[in-house]
C-alpha positions as CSV (number, residue, x, y, z in Angstrom):
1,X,21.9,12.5,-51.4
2,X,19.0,9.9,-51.9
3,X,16.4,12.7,-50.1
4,X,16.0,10.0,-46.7
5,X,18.5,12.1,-44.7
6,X,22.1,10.7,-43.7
7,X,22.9,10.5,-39.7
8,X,24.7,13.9,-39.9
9,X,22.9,15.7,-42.8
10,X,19.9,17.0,-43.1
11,X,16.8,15.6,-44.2
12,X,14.2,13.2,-42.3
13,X,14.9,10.5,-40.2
14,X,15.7,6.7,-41.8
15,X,14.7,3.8,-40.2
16,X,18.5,3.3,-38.7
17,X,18.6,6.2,-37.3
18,X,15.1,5.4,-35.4
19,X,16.6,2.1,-34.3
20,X,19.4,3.4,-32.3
21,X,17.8,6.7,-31.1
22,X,15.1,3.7,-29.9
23,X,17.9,1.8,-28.4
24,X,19.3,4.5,-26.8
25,X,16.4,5.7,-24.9
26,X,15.8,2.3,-23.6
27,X,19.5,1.9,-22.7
28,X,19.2,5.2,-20.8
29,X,16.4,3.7,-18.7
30,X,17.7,0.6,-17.8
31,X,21.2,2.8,-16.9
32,X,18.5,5.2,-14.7
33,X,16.2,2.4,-13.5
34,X,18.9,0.0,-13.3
35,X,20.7,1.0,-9.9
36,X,17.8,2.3,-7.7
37,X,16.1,-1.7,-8.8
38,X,19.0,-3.2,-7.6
39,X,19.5,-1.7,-4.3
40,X,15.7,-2.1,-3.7
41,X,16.3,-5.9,-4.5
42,X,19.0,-6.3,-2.3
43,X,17.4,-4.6,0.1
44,X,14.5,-6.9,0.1
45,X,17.0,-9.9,0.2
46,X,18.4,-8.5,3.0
47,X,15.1,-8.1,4.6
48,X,13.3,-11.4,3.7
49,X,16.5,-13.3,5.1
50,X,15.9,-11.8,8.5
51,X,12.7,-11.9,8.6
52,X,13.5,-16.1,7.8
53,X,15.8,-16.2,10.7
54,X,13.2,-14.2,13.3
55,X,10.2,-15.9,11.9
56,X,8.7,-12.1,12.5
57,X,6.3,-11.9,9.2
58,X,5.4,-8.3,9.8
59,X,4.5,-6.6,6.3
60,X,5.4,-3.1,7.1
61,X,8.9,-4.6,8.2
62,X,9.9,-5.6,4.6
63,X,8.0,-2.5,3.1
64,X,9.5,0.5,5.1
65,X,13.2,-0.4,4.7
66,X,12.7,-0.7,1.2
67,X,11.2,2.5,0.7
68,X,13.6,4.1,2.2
69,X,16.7,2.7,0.6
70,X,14.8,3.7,-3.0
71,X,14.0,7.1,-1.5
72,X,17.6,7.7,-0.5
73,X,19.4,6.0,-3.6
74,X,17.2,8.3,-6.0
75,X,18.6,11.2,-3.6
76,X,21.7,10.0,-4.0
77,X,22.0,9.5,-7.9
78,X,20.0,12.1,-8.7
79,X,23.0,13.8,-10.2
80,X,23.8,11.2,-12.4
81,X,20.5,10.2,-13.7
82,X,20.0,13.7,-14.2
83,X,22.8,14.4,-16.6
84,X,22.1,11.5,-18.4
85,X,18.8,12.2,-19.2
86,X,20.1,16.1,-20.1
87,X,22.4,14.6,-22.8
88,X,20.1,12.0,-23.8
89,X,17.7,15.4,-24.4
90,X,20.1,17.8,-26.0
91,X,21.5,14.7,-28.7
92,X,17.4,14.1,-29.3
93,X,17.1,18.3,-29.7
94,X,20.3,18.3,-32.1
95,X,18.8,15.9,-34.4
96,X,15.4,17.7,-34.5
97,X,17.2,21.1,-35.3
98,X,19.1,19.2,-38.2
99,X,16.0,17.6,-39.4
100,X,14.6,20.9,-40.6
């Protein structure tokens, strides 16, 4: 062994192994993020098309439905973003207890 660590063995980090726990972690967020974004921009699609149709330009009409779509898809993937983030966490934990 060179003394730079192998992705299994001990030793510290290389820069590859960096890279992907890197691209990883923003994978996870746009895998967390991603979902809730997208039913808060459909929602506001949704929204700004009726409120084309009505001509009603009421701010609080395009703001309240959206909040509580994001409110109630966070509720509702909780779960899932939750156990991502836990293995994301406990992969992140194995490779600092290898490091030493």
């Amino acid at each position: 062994m060179d003394g730079r660590g192998s992705e299994y063995g001990a030793g510290p980090m290389n820069e590859a192994e960096i890279i992907d726990i890197t691209r990883e972690a923003i994978l996870l967020t746009i895998r967390i993020a991603g979902p809730v974004m997208l039913i808060g921009l459909v929602t506001g699609l949704i929204i700004a098309l009726i409120q084309a149709l009505t001509q009603i330009q009421e701010m609080t009409l395009a703001f309240v439905p959206k909040i509580i779509t994001i409110f109630l898809a966070i509720f509702l993937l909780l779960p899932m973003m939750a156990q991502a983030l836990i293995a994301f966490t406990e992969k992140i934990a194995d490779k600092i207890v290898g490091i030493s």
